[in-house]
VEXDREN-2710 file (C-alpha; in Angstrom, 1 decimal):
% VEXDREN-2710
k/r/px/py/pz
1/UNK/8.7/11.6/19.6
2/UNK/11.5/13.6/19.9
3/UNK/11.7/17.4/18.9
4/UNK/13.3/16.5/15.4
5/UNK/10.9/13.8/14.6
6/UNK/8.6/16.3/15.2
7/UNK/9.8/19.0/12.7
8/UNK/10.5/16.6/9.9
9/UNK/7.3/15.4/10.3
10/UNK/5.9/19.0/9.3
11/UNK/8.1/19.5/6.6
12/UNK/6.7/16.5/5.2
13/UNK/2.8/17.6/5.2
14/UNK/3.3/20.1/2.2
15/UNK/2.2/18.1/-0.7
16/UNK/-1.3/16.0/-0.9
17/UNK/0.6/12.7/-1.6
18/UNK/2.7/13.7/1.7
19/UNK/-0.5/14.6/3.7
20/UNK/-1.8/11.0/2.5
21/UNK/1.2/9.0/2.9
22/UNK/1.2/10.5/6.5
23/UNK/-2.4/9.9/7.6
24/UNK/-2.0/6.2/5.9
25/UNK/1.2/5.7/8.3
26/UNK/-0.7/6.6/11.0
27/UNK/-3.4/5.0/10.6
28/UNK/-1.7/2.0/8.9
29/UNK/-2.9/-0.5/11.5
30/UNK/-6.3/-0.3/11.2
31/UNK/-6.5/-0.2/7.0
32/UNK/-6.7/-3.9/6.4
33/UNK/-9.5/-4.6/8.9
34/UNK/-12.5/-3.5/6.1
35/UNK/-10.7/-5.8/3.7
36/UNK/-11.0/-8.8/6.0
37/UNK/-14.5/-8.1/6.5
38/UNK/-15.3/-8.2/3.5
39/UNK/-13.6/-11.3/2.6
40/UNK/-16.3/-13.4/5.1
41/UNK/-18.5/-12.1/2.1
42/UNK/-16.7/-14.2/-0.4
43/UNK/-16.4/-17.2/1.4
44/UNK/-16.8/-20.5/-1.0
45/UNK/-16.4/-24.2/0.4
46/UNK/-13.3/-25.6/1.1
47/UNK/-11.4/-26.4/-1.7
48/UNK/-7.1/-26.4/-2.5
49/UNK/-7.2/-22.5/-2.8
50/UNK/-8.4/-22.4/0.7
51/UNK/-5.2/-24.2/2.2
52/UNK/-3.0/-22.3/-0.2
53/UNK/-4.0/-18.8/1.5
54/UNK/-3.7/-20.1/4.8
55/UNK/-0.2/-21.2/3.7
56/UNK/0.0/-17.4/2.1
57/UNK/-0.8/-16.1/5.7
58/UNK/1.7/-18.2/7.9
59/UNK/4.3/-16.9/5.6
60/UNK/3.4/-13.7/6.0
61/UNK/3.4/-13.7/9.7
62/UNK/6.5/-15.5/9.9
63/UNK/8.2/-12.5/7.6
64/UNK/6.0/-10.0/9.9
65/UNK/7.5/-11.3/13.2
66/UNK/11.4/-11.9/11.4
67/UNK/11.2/-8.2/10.5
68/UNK/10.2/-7.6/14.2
69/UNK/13.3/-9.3/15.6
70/UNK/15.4/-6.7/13.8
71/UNK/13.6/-4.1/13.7
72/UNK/12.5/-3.9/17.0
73/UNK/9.0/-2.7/18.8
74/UNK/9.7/0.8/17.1
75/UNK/7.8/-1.0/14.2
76/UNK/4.7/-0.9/15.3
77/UNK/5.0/3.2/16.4
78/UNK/2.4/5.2/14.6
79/UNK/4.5/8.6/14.1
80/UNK/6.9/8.8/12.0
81/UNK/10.6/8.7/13.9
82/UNK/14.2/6.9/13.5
83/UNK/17.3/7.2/15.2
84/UNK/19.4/4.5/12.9
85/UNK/19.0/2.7/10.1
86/UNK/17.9/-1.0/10.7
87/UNK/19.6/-2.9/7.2
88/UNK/19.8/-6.9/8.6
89/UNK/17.8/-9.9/8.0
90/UNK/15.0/-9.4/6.2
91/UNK/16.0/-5.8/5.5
92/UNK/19.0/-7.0/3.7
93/UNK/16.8/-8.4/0.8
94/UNK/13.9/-5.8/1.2
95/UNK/13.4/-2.2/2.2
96/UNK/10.2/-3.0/3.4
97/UNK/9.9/-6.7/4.3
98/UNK/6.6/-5.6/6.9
99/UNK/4.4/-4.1/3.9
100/UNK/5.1/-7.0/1.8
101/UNK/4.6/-9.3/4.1
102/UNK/1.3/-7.3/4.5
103/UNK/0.3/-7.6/1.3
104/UNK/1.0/-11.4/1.0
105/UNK/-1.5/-11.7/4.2
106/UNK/-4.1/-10.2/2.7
107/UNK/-4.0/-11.5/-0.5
108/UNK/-3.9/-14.4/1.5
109/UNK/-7.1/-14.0/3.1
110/UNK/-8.8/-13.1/-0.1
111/UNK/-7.2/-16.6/-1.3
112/UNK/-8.5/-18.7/1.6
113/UNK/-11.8/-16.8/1.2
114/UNK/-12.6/-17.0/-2.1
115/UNK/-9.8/-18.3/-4.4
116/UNK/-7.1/-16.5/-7.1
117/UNK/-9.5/-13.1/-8.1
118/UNK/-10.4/-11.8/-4.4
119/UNK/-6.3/-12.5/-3.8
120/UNK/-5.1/-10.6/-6.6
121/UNK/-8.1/-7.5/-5.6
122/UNK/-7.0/-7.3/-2.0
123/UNK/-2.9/-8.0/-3.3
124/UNK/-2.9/-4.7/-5.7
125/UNK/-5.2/-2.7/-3.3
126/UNK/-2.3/-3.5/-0.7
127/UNK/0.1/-2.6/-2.9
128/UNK/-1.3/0.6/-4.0
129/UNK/-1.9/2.2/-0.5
130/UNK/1.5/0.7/0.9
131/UNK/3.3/2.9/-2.4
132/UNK/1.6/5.8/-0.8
133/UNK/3.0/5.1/2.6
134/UNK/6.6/4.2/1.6
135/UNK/7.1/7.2/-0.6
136/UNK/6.1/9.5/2.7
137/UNK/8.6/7.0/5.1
138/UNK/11.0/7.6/1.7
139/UNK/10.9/11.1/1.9
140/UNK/11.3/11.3/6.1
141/UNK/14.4/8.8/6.0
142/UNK/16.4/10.6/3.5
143/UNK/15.8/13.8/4.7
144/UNK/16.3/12.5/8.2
145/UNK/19.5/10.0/7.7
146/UNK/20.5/11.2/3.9
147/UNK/23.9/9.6/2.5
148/UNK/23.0/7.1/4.9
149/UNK/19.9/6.0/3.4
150/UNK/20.3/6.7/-0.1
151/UNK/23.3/4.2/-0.1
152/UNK/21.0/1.5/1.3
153/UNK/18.4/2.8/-1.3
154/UNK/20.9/1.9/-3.9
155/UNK/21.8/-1.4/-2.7
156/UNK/18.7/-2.7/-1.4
157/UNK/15.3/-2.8/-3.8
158/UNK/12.0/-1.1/-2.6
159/UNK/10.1/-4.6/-2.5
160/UNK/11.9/-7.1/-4.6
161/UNK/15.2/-7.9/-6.8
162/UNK/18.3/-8.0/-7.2
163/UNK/20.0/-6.8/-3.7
164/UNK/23.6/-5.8/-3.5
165/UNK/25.5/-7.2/-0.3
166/UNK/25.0/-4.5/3.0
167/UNK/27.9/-6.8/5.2
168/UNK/25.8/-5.6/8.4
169/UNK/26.8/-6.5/11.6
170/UNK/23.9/-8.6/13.3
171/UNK/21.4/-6.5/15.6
172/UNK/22.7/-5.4/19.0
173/UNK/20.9/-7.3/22.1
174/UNK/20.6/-11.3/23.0
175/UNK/18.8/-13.5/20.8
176/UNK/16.0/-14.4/23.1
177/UNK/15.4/-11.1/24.5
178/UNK/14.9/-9.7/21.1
179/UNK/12.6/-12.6/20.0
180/UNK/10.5/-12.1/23.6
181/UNK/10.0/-8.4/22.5
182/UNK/9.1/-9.4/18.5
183/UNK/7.0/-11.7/20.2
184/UNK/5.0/-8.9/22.8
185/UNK/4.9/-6.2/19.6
186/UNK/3.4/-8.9/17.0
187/UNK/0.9/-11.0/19.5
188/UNK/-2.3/-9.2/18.8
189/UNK/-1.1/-9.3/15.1
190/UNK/-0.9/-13.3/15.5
191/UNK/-3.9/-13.5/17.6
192/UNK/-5.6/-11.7/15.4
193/UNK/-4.5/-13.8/11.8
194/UNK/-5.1/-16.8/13.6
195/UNK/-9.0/-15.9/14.5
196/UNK/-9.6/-14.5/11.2
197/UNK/-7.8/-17.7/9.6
198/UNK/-10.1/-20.5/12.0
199/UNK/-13.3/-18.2/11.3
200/UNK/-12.8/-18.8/7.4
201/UNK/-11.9/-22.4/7.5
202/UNK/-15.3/-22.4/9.8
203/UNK/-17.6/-20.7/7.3
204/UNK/-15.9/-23.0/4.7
205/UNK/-16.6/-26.2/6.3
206/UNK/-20.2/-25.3/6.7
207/UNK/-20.8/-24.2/3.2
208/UNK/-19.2/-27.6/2.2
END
């Protein structure tokens, strides 16, 4: 990180919530792994739920490696940095089209696991740590980019709604060389959702 990712980074840790949102940035790759654990606890027999959070999950992942594409490796950095503002393909419709997609996978799990409750638990416990971590990334692009980001703030909703039209130019770089470095950023995150997904179909068709 460059020396002024590294100062607004300390401005940021003043407040609790800051000091939160920062460690749960940080740290943001390993925070599903207990809920996924714990979902092999709630396993039940295959049944329609279990396909429709394995369908949950391939969403998810395809949203996860769009976002990629466009945003580049950079999304996957644990501190805190930005040089430009990223506002095309998925990030035209959503500021944050990686949490959400994040919070469909687990709910997804939770689905495949155990049906509609353990989906909705995992969903708003996504959703509540991920509002911790967007407010800090909030607070670092404004004071890092300002005008810049507060008119995409403006335009474009934090999750979902109504988004005004950015008219951004597509991403800099060829096609397939930006798809071959989604691809090397996201792997162990598609390794990873696939194992977890063949484990639960497993455990299902044995309790079956």
């Amino acid at each position: 990180m460059n020396s002024s990712g590294r100062d607004f980074n300390a401005s940021l840790e003043g407040s609790p919530l800051s000091r939160g949102g920062k460690w749960l940035f940080e740290h943001r790759a390993w925070i599903p792994a207990p809920c996924v654990v714990g979902c092999f606890w709630l396993i039940q027999p295959l049944q329609i739920w279990t396909g429709v959070g394995i369908g949950m999950v391939a969403i998810a992942v395809v949203v996860r490696f769009w976002s990629v594409v466009h945003m580049g490796p950079e999304a996957r950095m644990r501190t805190a940095n930005v040089s430009k503002l990223i506002y095309t393909g998925p990030y035209e419709l959503t500021r944050n089209p990686m949490y959400l997609a994040n919070i469909v996978l687990m709910a997804g799990f939770g689905v495949a696991a155990g049906g509609p409750m353990p989906g909705v638990g995992l969903g708003v416990a996504m959703v509540a740590i991920y509002n911790v971590i967007v407010r800090f990334e909030e607070d670092f692009l404004e004071r890092r980019l300002g005008e810049i980001y507060r008119s995409y703030r403006n335009r474009v909703p934090r999750w979902l709604g109504e988004a005004a039209p950015v008219h951004a130019a597509a991403p800099k770089g060829i096609m397939s060389e930006r798809v071959r470095d989604a691809y090397r950023a996201e792997r162990s995150t598609l390794l990873l959702s696939s194992i977890v997904t063949l484990m639960v179909l497993i455990r299902a068709a044995t309790l079956g």
